[in-house]
C-alpha positions as CSV (number, residue, x, y, z in Angstrom):
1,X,-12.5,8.4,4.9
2,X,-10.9,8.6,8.1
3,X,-9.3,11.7,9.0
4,X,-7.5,12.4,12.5
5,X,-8.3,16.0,14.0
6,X,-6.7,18.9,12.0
7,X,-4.3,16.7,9.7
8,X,-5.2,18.2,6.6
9,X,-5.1,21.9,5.6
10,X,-5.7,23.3,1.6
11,X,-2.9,25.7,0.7
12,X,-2.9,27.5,-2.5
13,X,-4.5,24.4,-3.6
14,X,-2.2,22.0,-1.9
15,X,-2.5,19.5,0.5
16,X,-0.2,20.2,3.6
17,X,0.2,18.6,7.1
18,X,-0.6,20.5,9.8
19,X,-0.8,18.2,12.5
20,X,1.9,16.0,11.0
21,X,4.5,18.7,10.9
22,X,8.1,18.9,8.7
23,X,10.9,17.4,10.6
24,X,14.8,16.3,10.8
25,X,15.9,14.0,8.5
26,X,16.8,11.1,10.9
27,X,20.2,10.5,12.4
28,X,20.5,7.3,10.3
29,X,21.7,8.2,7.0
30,X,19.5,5.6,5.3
31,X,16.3,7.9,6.5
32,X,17.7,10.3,3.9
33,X,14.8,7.7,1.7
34,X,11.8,9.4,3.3
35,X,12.9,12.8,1.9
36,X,14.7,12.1,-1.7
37,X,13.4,13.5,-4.7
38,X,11.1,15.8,-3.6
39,X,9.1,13.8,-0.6
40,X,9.1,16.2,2.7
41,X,9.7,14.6,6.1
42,X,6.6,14.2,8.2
43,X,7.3,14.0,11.8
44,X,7.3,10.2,12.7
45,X,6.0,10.2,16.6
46,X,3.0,12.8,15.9
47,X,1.9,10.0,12.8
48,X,2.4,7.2,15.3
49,X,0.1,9.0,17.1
50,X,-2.0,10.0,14.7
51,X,-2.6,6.6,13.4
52,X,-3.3,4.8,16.7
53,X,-5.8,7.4,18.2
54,X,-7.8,6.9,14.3
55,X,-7.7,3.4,14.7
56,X,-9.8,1.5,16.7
57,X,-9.0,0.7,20.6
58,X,-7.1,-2.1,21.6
59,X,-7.9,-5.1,23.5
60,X,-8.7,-3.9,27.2
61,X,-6.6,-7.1,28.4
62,X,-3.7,-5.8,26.4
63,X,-1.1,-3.0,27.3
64,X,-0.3,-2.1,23.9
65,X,-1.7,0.7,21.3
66,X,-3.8,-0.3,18.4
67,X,-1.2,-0.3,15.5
68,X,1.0,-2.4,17.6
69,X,0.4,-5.7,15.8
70,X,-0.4,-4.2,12.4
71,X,2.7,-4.7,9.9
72,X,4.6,-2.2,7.7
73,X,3.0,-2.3,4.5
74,X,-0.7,-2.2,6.2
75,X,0.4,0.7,8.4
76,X,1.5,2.3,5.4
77,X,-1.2,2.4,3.4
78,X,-3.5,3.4,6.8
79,X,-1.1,6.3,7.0
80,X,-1.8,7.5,3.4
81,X,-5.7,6.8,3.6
82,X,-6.3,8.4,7.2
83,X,-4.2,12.2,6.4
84,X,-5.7,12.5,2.8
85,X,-9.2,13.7,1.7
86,X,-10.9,10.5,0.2
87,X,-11.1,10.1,-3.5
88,X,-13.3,7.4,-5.1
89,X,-11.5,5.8,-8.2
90,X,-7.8,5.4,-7.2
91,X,-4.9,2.4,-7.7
92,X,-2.3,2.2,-4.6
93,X,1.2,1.4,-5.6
94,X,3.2,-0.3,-2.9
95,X,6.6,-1.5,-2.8
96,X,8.4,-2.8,0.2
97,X,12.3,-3.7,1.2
98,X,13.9,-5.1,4.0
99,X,17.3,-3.9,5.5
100,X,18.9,-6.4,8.3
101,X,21.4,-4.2,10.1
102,X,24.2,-4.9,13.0
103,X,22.4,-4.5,15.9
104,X,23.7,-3.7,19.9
105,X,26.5,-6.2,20.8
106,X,24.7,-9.4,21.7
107,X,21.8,-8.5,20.3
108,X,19.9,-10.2,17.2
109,X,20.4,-8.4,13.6
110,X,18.3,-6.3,13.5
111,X,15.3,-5.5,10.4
112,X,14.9,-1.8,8.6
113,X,11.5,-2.0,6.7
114,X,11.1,0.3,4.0
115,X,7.8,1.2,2.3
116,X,6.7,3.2,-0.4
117,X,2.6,3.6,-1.0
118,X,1.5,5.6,-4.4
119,X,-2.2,6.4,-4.4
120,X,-3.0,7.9,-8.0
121,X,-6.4,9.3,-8.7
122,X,-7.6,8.0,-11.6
123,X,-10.8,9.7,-11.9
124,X,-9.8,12.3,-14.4
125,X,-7.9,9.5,-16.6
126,X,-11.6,7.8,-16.5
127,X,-13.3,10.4,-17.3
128,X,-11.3,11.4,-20.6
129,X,-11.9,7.7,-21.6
130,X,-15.3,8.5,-21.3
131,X,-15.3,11.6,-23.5
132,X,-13.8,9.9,-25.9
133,X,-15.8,7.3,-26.3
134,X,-19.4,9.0,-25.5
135,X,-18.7,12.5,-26.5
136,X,-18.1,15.4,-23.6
137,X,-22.6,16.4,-23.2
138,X,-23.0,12.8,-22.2
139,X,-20.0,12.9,-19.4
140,X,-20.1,14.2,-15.9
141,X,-18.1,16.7,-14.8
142,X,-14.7,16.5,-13.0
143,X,-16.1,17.0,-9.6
144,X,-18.5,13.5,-9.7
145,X,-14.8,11.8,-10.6
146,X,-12.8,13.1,-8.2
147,X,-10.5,16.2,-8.0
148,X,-7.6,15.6,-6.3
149,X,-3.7,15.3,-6.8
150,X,-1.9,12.0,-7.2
151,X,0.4,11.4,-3.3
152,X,3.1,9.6,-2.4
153,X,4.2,7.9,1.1
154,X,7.2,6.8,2.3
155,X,8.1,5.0,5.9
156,X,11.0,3.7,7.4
157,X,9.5,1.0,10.3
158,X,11.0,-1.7,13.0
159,X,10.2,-4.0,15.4
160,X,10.8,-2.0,19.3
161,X,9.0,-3.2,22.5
162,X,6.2,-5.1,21.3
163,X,5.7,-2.9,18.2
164,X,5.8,-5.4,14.6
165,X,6.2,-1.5,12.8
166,X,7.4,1.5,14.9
167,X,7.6,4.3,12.4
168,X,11.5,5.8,12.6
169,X,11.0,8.0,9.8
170,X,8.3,9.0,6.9
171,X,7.8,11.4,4.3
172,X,5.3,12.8,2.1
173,X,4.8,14.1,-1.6
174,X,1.9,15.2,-4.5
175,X,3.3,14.1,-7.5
176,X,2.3,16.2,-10.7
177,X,0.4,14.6,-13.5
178,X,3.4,14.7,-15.6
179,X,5.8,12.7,-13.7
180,X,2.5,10.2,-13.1
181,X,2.4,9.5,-16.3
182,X,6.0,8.0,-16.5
183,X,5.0,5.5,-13.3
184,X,5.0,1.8,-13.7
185,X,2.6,-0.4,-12.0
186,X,3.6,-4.0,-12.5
187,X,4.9,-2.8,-15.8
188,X,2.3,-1.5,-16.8
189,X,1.2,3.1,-17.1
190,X,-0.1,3.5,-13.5
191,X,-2.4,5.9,-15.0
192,X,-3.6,3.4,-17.2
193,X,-8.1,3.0,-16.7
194,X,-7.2,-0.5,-17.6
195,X,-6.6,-2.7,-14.9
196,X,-2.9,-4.7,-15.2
197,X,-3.9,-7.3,-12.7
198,X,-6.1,-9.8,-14.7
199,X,-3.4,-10.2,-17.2
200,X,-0.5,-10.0,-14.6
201,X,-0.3,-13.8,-14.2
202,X,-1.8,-17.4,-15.1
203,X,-4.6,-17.0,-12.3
204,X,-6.6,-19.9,-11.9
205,X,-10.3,-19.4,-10.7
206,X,-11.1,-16.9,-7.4
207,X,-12.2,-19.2,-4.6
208,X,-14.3,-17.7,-1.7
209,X,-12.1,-16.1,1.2
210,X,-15.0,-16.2,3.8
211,X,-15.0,-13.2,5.8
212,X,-13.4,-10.0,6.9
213,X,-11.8,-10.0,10.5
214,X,-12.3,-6.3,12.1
215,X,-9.0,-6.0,14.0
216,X,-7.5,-2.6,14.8
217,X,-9.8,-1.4,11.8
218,X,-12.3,1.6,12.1
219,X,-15.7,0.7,11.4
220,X,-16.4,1.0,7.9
221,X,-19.8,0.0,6.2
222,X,-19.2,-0.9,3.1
223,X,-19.7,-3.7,0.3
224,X,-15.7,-4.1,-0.2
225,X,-12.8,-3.8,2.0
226,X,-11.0,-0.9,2.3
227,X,-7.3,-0.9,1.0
228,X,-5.8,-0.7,4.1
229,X,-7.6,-4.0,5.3
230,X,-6.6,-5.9,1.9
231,X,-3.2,-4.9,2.2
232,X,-3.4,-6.2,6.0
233,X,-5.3,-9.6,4.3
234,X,-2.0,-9.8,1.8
235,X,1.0,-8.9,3.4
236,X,0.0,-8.2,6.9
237,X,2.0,-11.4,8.2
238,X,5.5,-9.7,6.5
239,X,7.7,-7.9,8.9
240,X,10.7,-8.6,7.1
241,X,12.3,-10.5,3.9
242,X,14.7,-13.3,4.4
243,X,18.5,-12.9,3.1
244,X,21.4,-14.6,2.4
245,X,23.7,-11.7,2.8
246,X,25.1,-10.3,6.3
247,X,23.8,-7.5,8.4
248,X,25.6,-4.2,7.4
249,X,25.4,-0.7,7.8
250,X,21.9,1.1,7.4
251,X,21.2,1.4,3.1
252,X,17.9,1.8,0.9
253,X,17.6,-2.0,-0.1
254,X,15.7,-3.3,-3.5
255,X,12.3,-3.5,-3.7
256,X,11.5,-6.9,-3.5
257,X,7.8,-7.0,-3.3
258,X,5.4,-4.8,-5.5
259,X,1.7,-4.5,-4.9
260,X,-1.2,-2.7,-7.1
261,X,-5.1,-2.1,-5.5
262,X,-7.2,-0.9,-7.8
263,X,-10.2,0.5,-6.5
264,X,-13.8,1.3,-8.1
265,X,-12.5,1.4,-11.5
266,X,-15.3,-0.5,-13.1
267,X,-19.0,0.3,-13.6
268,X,-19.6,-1.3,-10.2
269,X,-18.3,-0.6,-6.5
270,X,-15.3,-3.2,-6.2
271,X,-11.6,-3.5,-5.3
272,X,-8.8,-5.6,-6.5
273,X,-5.3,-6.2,-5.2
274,X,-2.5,-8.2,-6.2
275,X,1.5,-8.5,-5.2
276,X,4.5,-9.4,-6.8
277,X,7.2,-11.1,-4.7
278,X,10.5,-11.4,-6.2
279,X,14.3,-12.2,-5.1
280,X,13.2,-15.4,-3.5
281,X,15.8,-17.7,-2.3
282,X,14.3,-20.6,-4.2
283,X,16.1,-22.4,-7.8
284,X,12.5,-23.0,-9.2
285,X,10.2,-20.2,-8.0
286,X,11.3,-16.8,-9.6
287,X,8.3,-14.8,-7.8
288,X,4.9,-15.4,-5.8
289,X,1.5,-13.6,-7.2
290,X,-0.9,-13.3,-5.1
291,X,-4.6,-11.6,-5.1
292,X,-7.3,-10.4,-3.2
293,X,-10.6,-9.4,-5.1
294,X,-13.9,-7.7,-3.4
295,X,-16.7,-7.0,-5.2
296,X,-20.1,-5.4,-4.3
297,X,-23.3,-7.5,-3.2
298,X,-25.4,-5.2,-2.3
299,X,-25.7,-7.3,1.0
300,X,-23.7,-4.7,2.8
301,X,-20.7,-7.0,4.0
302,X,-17.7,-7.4,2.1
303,X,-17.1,-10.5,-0.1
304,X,-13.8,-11.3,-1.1
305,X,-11.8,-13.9,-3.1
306,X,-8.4,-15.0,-3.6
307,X,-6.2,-16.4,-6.1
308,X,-2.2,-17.5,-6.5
309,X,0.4,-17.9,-8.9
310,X,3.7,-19.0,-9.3
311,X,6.2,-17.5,-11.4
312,X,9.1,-20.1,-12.5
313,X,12.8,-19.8,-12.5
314,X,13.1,-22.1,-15.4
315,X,10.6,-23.6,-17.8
316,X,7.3,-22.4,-18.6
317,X,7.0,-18.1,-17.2
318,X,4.2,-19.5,-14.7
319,X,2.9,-23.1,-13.4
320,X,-0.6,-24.2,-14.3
321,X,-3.3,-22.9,-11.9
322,X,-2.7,-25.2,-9.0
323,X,0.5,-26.4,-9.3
324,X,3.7,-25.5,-8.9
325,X,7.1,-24.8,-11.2
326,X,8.9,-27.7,-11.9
């Protein structure tokens, strides 16, 4: 996993920033999102930098840093995955809302991206579903799952001098196993060893995706994608969400798009991502599916396929694989 210089410390068993140091809540009172209910601001220009010197360099012909022309939700998850020690078996939660505010005079409205990214570790859930079906002697023990707490990310992003996602604000919490179990993944226990996302919608069959562009990525060798990389294959084109209401003062807007990655949860290495896309200005299509699936080889490049659904305003709850709601 990759880690930037000095950006995690252990404290009484704890996870704390030290190179992403506490900060300000942000002038704009909508920032007051990065540290509600028990998330701690994280000093946004020290994670900018953070994230571009882990990534890898940018074009020499091009003036701009590496994350310039990585979206929010991507960056996001980046964030998460570079400042926390690496865990094996985990699901990502990500939910994402845009804001349009009244920008300068003569200026364009202007978008306020806002991201949340859950990683859970699921590695102790696993392992109890082991137990109880093989009996504790035939189990490993906690460390070959993975020991580690379940974290929370939140950033506020928007578009400034070439930028798609300059971070204006984010914060950072562990959440305790007992307010983990009350979290919904596409309506579904997040803590859950089941997957939700085979049953989430009327998929039709996984067609091949061909392959993985590097981009800004650090090299990883691997059989699947990372999550950062199948977030940036999913949403990386989504800067903002269209509207039909005017630009107003800076608020926390609805989540309008929800995304799960599961990752290693099965008997073999793998990953599997899906998002939800509701509050579409369309009379027939209530929300878009979509999903990314990478599975391991053994050829050691990643192999990925993909899959869409549609769910309808009116009529059946989804089209048949192919088609689209009437």
């Amino acid at each position: 996993m990759m880690k930037t210089p000095a950006a995690i410390a252990l404290f009484s068993g704890m996870a704390v920033m030290t190179g992403l140091a506490p900060c300000p809540v942000h002038a704009d009172p909508s920032a007051q999102f990065v540290n509600a209910g028990g998330y701690a601001a994280v000093e946004a220009d020290r994670l900018w930098d953070a994230i571009n010197e882990a990534l890898s360099e940018a074009s020499p012909q091009s003036a701009l840093l590496p994350a310039a022309d990585i979206g929010p939700m991507p960056l996001a998850v980046f964030a998460l995955d570079m400042s926390e020690p690496g865990l094996e078996r985990v699901r990502y939660r990500i939910r994402y809302g845009t804001n349009w505010i009244d920008a300068p005079p003569s200026a364009a409205p202007l978008p306020i991206s806002y991201i949340e990214v859950v990683r859970f570790n699921l590695g102790p859930a696993i392992r109890d579903d082991l137990i109880g079906t093989l009996g504790d002697e035939h189990v490993a023990g906690e460390e070959e799952f993975g020991v580690g707490p379940h974290v929370g990310w939140r950033l506020m992003t928007r578009p400034i001098m070439g930028n798609r996602a300059m971070i204006m604000a984010a914060g950072r919490m562990e959440i305790g196993a007992t307010a983990a179990q009350g979290e919904a993944c596409l309506g579904s226990p997040c803590l859950d060893v089941r997957s939700p996302i085979e049953t989430a919608a009327a998929w039709g069959e996984l067609e091949h995706a061909g392959a993985v562009s590097r981009g800004p990525w650090p090299d990883r060798s691997g059989n699947v994608v990372a999550p950062a990389v199948a977030t940036d294959l999913l949403l990386g084109e989504i800067d903002d969400i269209e509207t039909d209401m005017a630009p107003s003062e800076p608020k926390i807007p609805d989540w309008a798009i929800e995304a799960v990655i599961d990752v290693n949860l099965g008997q073999d290495e793998g990953l599997d991502a899906v998002y939800r896309w509701d509050g579409l200005l369309d009379g027939s299509v209530a929300a878009i599916w979509e999903r990314l699936a990478s599975f391991s080889t053994g050829s050691g490049e990643p192999t990925m396929f993909r899959a869409r659904a549609y769910e309808c305003a009116r009529g059946p709850e989804f089209a048949p694989p192919g088609e689209f709601c009437p």
